[in-house]
DRENLOTI-577822 format. One line per field, with one value per residue: y negated, x, z of N, C-alpha, C, O, CB in turn; residue number from 1. Coordinates in Angstrom, 3 decimals, always signed. Glycine has a CB too. Layout:
DRENLOTI-577822
n_y: c(Y ...)
n_x: c(X ...)
n_z: c(Z ...)
ca_y: c(Y ...)
ca_x: c(X ...)
ca_z: c(Z ...)
c_y: c(Y ...)
c_x: c(X ...)
c_z: c(Z ...)
o_y: c(Y ...)
o_x: c(X ...)
o_z: c(Z ...)
cb_y: c(Y ...)
cb_x: c(X ...)
cb_z: c(Z ...)
nr: c(NUM ...)
This chain:
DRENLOTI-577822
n_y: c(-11.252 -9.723 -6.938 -8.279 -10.983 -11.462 -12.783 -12.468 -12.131 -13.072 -10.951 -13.674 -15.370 -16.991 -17.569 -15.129 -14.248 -10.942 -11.138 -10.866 -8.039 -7.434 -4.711 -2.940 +0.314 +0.726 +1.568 +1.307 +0.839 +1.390 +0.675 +2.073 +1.983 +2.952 +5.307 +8.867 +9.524 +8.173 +9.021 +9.030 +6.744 +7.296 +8.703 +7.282 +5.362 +6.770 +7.889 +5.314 +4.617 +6.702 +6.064 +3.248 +2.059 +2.929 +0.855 +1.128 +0.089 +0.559 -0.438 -1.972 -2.192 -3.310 -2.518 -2.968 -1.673 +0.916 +2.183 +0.572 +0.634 -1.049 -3.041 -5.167 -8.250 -9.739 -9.835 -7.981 -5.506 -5.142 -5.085 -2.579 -0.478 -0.658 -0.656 +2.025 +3.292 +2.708 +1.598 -0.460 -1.089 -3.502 -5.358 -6.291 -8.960 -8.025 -7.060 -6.664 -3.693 -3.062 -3.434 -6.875 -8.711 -8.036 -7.498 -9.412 -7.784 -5.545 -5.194 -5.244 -3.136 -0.507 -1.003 -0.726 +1.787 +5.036 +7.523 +8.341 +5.680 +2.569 +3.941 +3.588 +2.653 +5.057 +5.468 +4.930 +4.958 +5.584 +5.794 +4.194 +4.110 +2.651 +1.802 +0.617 -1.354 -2.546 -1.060 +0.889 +4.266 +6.587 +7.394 +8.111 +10.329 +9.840 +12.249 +13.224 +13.484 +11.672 +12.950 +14.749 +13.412 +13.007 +13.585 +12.727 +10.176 +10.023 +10.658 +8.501 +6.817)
n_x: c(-2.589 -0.681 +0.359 +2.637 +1.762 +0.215 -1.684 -0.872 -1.700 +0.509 +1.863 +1.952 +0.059 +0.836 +0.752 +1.933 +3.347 +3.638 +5.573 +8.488 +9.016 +9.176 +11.150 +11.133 +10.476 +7.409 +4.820 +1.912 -0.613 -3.370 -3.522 -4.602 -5.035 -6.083 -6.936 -7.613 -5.618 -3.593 -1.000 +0.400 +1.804 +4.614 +5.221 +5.095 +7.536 +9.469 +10.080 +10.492 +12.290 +14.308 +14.511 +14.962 +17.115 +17.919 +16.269 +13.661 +10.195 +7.733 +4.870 +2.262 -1.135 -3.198 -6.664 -9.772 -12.640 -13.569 -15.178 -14.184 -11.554 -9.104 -9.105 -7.944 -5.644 -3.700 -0.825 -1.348 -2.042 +0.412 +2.372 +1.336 +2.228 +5.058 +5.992 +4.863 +5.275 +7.465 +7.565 +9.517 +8.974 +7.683 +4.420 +1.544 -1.182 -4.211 -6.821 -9.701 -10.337 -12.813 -16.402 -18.007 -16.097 -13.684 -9.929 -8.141 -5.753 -6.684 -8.625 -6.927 -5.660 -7.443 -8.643 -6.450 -5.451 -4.305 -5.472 -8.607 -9.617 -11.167 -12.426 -13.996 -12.143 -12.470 -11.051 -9.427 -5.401 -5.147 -2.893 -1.046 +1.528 +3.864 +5.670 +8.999 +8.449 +5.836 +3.550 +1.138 +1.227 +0.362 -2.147 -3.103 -5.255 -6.302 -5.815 -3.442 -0.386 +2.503 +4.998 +4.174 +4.172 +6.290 +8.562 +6.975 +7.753 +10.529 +10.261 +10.906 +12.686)
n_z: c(-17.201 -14.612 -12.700 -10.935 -10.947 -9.043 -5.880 -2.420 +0.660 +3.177 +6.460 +8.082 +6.937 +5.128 +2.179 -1.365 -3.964 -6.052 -7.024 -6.448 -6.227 -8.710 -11.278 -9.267 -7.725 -6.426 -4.132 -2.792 -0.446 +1.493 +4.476 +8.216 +11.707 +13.446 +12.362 +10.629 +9.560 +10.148 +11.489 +9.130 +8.777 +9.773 +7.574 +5.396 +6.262 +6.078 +3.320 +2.279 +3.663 +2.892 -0.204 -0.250 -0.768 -3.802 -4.801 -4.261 -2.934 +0.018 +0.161 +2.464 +3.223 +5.240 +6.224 +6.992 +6.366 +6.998 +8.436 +10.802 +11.553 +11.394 +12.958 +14.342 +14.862 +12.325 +13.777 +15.916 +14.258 +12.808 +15.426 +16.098 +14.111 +14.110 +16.915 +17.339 +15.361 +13.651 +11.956 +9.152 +6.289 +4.365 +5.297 +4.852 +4.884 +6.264 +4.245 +1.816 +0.108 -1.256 -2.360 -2.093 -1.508 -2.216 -2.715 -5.201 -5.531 -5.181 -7.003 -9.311 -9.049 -8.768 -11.697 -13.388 -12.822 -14.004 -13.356 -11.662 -12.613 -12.230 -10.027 -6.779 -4.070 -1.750 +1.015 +3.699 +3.542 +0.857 -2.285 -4.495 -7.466 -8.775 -10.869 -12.275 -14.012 -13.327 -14.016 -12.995 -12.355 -11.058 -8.600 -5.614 -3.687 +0.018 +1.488 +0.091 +1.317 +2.247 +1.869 -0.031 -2.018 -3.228 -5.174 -7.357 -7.009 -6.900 -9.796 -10.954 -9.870)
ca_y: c(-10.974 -8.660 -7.269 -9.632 -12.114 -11.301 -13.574 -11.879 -12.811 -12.109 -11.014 -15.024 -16.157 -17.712 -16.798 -14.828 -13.291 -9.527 -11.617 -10.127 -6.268 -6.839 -4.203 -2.257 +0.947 +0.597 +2.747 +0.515 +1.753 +0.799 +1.234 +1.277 +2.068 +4.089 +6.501 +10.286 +9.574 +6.866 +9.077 +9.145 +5.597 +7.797 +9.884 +6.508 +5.047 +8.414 +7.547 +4.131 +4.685 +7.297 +5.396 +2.021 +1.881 +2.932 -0.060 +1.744 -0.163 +0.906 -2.120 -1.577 -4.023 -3.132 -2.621 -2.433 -1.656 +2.179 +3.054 -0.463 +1.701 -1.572 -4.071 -5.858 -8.982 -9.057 -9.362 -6.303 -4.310 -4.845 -4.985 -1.335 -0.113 -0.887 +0.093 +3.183 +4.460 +2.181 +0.765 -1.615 -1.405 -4.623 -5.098 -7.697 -9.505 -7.938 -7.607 -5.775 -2.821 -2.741 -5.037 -8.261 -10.067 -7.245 -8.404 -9.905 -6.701 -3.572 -5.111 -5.062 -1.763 +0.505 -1.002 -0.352 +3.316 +5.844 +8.268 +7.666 +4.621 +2.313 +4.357 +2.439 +3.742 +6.082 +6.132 +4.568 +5.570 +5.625 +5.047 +3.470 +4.347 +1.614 +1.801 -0.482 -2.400 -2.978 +0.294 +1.906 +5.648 +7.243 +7.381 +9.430 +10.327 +10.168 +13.043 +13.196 +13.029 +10.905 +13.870 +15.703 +12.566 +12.873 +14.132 +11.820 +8.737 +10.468 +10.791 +6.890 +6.453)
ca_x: c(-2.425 -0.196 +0.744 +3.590 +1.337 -1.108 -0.913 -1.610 -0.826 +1.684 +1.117 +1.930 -0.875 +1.283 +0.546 +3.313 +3.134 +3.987 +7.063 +9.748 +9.158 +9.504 +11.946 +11.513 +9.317 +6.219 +3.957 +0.848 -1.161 -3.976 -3.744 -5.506 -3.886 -6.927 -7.723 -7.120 -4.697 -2.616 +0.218 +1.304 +2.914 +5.548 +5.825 +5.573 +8.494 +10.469 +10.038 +10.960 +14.305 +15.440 +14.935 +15.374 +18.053 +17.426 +15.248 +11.550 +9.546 +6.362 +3.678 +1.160 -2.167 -4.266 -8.226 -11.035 -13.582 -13.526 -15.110 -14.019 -10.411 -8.240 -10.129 -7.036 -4.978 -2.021 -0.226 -1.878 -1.642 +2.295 +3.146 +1.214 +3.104 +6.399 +6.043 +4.252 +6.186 +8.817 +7.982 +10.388 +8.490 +6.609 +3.471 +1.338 -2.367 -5.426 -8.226 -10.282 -10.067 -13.854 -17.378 -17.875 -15.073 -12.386 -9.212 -7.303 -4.991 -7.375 -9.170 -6.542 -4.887 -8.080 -8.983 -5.690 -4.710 -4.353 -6.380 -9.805 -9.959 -12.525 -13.434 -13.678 -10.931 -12.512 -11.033 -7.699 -4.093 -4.833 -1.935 -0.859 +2.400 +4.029 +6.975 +9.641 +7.668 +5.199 +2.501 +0.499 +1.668 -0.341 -2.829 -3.155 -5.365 -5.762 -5.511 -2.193 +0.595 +4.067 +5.605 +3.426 +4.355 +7.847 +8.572 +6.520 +8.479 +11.732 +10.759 +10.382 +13.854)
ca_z: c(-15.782 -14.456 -10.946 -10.201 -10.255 -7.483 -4.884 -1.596 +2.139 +4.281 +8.112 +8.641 +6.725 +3.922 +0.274 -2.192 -5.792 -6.113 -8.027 -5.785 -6.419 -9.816 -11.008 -8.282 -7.909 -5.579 -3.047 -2.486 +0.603 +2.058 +5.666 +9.222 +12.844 +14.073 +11.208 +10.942 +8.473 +10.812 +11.187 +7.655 +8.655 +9.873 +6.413 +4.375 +6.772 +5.843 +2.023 +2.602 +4.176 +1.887 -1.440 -0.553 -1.643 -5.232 -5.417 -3.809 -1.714 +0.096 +0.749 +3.182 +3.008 +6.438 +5.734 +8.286 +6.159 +6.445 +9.857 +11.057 +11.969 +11.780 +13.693 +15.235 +14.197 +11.623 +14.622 +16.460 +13.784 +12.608 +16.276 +16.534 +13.430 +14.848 +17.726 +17.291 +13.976 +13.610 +10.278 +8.533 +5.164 +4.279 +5.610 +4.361 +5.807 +6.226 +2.716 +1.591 -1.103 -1.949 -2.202 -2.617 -1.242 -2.981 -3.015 -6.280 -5.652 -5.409 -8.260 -10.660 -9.114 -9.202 -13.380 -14.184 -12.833 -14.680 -12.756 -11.170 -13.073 -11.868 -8.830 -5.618 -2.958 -0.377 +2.657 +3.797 +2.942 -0.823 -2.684 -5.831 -7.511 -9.405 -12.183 -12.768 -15.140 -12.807 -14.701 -12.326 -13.333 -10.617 -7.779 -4.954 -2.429 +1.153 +2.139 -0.522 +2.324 +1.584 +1.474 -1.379 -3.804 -3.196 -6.463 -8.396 -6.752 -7.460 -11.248 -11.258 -9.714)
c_y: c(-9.649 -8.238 -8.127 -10.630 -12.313 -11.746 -12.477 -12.286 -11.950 -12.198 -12.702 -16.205 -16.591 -16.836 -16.805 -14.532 -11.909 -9.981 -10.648 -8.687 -6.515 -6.274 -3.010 -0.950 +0.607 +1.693 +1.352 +1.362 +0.906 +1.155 +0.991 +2.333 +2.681 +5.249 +7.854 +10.182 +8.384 +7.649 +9.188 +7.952 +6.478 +8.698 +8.413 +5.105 +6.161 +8.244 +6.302 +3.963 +5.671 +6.915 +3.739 +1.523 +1.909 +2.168 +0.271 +1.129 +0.293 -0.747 -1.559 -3.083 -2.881 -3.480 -2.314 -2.407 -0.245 +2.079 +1.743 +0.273 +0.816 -3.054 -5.451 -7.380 -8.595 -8.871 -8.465 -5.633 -4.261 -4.431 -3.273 -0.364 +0.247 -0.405 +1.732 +4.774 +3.769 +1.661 -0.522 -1.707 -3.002 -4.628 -6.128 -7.633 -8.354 -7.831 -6.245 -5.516 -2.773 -3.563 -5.831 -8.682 -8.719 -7.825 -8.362 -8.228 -5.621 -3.965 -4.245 -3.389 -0.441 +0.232 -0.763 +1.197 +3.954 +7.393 +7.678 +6.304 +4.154 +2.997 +3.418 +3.197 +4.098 +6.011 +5.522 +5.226 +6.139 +5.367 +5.271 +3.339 +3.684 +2.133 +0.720 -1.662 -2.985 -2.415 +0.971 +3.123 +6.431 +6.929 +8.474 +9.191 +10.136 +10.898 +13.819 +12.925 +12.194 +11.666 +14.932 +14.736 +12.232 +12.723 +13.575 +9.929 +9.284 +10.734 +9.538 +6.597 +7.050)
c_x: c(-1.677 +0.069 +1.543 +2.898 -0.304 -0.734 -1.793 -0.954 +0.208 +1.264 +0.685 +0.620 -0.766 +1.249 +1.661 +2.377 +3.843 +5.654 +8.414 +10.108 +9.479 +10.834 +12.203 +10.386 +8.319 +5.709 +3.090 -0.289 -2.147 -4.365 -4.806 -4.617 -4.808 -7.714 -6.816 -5.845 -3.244 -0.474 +1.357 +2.013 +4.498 +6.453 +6.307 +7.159 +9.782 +11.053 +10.689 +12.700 +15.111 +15.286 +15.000 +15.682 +18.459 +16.173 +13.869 +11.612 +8.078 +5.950 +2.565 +0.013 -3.295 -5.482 -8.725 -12.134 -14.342 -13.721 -14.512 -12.303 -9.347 -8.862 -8.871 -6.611 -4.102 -1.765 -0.046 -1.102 -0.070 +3.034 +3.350 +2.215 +4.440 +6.424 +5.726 +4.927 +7.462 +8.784 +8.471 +9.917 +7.800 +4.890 +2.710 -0.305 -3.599 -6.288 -8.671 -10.323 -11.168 -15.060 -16.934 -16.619 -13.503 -11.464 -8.827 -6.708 -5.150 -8.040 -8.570 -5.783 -5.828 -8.433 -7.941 -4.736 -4.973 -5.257 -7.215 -10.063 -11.116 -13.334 -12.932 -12.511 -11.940 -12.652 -9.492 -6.466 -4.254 -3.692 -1.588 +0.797 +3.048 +5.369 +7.571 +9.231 +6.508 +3.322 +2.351 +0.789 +1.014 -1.238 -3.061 -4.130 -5.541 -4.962 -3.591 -1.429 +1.700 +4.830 +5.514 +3.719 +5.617 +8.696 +8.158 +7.588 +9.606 +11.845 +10.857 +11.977 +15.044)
c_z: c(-15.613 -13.259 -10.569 -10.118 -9.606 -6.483 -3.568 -0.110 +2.820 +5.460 +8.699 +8.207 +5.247 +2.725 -0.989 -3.022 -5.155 -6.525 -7.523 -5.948 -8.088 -10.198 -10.395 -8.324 -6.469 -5.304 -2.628 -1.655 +1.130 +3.643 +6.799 +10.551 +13.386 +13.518 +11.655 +10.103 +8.671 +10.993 +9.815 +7.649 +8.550 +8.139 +5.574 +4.719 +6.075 +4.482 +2.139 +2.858 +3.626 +0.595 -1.158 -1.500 -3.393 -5.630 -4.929 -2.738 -1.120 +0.323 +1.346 +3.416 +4.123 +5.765 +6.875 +7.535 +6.070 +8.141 +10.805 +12.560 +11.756 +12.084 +14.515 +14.630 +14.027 +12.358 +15.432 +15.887 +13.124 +13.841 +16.459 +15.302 +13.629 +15.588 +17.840 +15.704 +13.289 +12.137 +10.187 +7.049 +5.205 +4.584 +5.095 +5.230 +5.149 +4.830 +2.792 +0.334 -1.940 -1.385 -2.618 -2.505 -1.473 -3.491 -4.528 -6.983 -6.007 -6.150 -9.221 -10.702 -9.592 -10.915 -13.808 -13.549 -13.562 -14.267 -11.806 -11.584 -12.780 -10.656 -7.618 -4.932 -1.408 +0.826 +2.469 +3.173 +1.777 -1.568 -4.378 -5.916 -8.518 -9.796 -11.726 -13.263 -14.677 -13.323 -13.640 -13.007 -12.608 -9.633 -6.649 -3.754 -1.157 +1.677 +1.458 +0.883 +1.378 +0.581 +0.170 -2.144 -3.723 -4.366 -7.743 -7.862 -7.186 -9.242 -11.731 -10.859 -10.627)
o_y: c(-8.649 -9.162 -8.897 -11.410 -12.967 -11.402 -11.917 -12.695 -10.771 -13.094 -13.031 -17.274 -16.622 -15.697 -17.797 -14.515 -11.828 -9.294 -9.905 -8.222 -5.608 -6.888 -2.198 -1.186 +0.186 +2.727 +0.396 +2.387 -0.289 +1.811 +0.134 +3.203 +3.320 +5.889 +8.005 +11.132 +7.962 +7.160 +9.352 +7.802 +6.394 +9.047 +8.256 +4.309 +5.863 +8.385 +6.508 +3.441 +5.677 +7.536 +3.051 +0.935 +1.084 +2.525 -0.455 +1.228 +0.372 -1.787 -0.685 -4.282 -1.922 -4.399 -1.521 -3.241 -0.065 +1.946 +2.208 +0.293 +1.434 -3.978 -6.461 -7.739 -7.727 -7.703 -8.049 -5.171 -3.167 -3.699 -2.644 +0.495 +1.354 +0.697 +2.498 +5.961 +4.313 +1.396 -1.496 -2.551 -3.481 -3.801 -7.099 -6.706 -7.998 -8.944 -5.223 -6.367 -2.535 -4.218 -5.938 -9.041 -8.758 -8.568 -7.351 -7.668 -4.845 -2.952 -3.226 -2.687 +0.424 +1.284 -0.430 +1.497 +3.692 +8.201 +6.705 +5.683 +4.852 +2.751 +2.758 +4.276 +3.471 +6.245 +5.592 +6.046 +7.155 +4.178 +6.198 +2.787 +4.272 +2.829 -0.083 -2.787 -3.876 -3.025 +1.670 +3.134 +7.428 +5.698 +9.662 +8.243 +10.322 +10.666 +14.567 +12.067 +12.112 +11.496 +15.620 +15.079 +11.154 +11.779 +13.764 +8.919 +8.859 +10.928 +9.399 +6.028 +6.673)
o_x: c(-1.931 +0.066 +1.112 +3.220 -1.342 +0.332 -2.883 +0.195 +0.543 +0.505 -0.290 +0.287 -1.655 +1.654 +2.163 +1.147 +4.428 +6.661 +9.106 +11.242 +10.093 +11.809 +13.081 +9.370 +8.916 +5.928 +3.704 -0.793 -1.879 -5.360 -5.684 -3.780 -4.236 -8.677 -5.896 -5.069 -2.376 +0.635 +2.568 +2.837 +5.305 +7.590 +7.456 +7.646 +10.917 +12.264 +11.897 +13.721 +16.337 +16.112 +15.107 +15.232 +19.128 +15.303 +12.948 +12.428 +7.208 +6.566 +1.923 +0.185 -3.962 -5.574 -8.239 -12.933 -15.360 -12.806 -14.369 -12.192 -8.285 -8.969 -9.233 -7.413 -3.466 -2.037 +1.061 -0.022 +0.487 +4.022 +4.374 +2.943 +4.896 +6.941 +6.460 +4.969 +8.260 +9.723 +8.099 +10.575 +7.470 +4.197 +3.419 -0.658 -3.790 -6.339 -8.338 -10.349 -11.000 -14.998 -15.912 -16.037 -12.484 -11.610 -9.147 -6.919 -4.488 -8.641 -8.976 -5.469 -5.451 -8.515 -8.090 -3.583 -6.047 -5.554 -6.851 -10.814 -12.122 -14.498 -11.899 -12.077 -11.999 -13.591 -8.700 -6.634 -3.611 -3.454 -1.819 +1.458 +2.756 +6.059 +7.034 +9.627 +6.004 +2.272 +3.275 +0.636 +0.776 -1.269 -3.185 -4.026 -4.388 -3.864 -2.828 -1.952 +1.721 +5.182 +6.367 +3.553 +6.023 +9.477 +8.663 +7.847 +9.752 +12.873 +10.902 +12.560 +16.203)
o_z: c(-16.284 -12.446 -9.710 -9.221 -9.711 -5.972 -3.684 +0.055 +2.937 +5.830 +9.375 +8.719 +4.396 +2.493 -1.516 -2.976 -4.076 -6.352 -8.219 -5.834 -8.649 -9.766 -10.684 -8.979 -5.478 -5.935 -2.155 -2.114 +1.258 +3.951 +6.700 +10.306 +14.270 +13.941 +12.459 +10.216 +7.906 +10.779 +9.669 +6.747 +7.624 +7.822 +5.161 +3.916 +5.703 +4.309 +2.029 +2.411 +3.740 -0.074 -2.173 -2.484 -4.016 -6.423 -5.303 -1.821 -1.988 +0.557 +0.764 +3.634 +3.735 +4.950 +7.681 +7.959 +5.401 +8.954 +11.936 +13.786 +11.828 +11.278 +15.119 +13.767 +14.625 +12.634 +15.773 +16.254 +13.027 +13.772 +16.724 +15.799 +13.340 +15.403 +18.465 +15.380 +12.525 +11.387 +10.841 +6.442 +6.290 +3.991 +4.829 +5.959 +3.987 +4.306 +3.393 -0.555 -3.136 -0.345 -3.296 -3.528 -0.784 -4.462 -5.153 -8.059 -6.696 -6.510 -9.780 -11.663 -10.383 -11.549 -14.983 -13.862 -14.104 -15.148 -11.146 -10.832 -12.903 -10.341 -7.506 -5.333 -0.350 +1.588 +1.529 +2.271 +1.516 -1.359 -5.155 -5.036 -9.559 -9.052 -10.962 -12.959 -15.361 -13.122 -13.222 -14.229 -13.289 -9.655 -6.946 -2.976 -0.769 +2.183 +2.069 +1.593 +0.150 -0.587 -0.389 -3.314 -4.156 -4.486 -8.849 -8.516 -8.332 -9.891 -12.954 -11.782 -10.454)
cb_y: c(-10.930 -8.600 -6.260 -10.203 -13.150 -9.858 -15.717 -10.368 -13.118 -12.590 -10.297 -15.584 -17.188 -18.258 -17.745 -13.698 -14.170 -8.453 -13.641 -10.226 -5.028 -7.591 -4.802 -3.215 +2.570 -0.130 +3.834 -0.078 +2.296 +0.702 +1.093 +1.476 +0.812 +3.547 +6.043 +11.622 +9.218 +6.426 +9.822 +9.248 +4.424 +8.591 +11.319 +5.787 +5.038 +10.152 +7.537 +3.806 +5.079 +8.784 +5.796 +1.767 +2.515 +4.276 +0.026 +3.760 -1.372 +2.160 -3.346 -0.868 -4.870 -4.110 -1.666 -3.524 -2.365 +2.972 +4.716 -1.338 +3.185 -1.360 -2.882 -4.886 -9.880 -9.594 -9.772 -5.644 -3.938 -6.339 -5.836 -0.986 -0.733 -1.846 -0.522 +2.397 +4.831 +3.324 +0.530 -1.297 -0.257 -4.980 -4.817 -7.955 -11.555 -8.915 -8.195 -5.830 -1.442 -1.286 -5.714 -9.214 -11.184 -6.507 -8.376 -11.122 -6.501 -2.448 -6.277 -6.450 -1.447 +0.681 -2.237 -1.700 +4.156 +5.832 +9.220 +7.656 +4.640 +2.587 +6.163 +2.037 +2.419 +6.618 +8.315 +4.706 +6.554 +4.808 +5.365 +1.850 +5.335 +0.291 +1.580 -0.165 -1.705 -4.288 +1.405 +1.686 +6.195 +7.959 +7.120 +9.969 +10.382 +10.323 +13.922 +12.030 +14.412 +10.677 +14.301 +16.204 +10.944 +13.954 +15.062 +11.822 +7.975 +11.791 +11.600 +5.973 +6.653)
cb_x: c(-3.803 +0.640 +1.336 +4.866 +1.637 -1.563 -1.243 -1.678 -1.900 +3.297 +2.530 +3.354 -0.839 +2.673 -0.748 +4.601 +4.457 +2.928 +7.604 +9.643 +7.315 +9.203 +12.252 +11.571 +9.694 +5.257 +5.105 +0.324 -0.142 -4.774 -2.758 -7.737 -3.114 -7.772 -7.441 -8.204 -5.708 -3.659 +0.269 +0.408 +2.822 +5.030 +4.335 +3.996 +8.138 +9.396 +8.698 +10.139 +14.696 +15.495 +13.837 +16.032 +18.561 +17.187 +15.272 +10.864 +9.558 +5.928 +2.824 +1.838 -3.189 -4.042 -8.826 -11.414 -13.537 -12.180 -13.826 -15.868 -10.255 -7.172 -11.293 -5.715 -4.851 -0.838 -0.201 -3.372 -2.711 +3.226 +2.639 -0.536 +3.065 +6.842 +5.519 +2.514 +4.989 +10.042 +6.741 +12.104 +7.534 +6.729 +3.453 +1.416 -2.784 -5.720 -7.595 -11.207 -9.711 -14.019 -17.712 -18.698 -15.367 -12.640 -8.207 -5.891 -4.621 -8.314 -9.217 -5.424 -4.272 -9.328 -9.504 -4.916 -4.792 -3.088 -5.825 -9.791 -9.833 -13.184 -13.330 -15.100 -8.945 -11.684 -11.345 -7.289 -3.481 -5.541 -0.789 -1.714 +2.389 +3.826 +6.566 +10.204 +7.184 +5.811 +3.093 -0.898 +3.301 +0.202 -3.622 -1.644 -5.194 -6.270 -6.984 -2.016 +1.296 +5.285 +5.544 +1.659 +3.390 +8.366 +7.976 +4.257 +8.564 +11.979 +9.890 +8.794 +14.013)
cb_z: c(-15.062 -15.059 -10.191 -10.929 -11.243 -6.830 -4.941 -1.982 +3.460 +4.444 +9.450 +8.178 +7.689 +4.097 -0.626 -1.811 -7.742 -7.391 -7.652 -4.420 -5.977 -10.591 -10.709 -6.961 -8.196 -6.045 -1.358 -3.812 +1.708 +1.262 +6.108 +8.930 +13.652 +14.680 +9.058 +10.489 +7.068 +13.166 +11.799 +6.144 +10.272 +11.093 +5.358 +3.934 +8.298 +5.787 +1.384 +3.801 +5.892 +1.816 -2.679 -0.112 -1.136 -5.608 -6.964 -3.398 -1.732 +1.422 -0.720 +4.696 +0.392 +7.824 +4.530 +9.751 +5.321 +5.355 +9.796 +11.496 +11.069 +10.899 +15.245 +15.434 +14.434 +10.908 +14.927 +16.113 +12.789 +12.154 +17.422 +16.654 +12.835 +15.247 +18.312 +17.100 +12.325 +13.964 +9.300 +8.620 +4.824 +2.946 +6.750 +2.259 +5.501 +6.927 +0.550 +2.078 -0.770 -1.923 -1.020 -1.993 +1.078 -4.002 -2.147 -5.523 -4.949 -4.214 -8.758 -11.109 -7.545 -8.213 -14.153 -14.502 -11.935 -14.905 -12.254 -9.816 -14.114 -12.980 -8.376 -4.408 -2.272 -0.161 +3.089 +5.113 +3.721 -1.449 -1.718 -5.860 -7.418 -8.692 -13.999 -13.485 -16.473 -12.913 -15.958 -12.203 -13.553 -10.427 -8.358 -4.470 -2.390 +1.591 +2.126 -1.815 +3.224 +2.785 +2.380 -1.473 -4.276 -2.616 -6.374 -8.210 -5.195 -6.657 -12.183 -10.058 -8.474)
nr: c(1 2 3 4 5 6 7 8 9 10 11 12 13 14 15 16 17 18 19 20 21 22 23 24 25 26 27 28 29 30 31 32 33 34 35 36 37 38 39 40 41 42 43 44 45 46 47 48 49 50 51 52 53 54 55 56 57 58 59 60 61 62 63 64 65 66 67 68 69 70 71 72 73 74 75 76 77 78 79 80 81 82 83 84 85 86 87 88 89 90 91 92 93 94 95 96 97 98 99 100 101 102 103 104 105 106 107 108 109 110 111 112 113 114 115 116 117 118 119 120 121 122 123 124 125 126 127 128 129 130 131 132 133 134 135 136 137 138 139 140 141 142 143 144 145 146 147 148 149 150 151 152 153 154 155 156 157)
């Protein structure tokens, strides 16, 4: 098993593989649209549109299980995204990072980071910093901004 092949939803419902990033570097986020930590859409939009192009994508996977801080539908919450910070990153459905019903995704991302290994994730806007090769190489944070792992995405590109 590897990340590319984690199937996970898209806002529409319909179920992909990671398949498509492979290649590419990653920012794996776990977001919510009413946390203290909501405007960092804006930072991980910022990141987004200045490496694109060199292949970096962010992925954002909405959670309500933190303070029940994204309570909406996909549709809610992409519309509020958009609207509210203008993200064009990928957004994908709804899961959950931790408990029972933990998705596929934040399984295999928290057993295979390289820091905090095995710890649950926190508190929203955690993020997971993915290689080429599809190697978790770091972890960061909440309270980590976009902007403070600037530097670590730029050593990946």
């Amino acid at each position: 098993m590897n990340l590319y092949d984690i199937k996970v939803q898209k806002m529409d419902g319909s179920e992909v593989t990671l398949e498509e990033y492979k290649g590419k570097v990653l920012l794996i986020v776990n977001t919510a649209s009413k946390c203290g930590y909501t405007p960092q859409f804006a930072g991980l939009e910022d990141l987004y549109q200045s490496y694109r192009e060199k292949d970096f994508v962010v992925l954002g996977f909405p959670c309500n299980q933190f303070l029940k801080q994204d309570p909406g539908t996909n549709e809610e919450i992409l519309s509020f995204c958009q609207v509210n910070y203008g993200v064009t990153f990928p957004m994908y459905a709804k899961l959950s990072v931790r408990g029972k019903g933990q998705s596929e995704l934040y399984h295999y991302l928290i057993q295979n980071a390289p820091v905090l290994t095995g710890k649950s994730i926190k508190w929203n806007f955690e993020k997971f910093l993915v290689d080429r090769d599809g190697t978790i190489v770091n972890r960061f944070v909440s309270k980590d901004t976009p902007a403070s792992i600037k530097e670590h995405i730029e050593q990946l590109l």
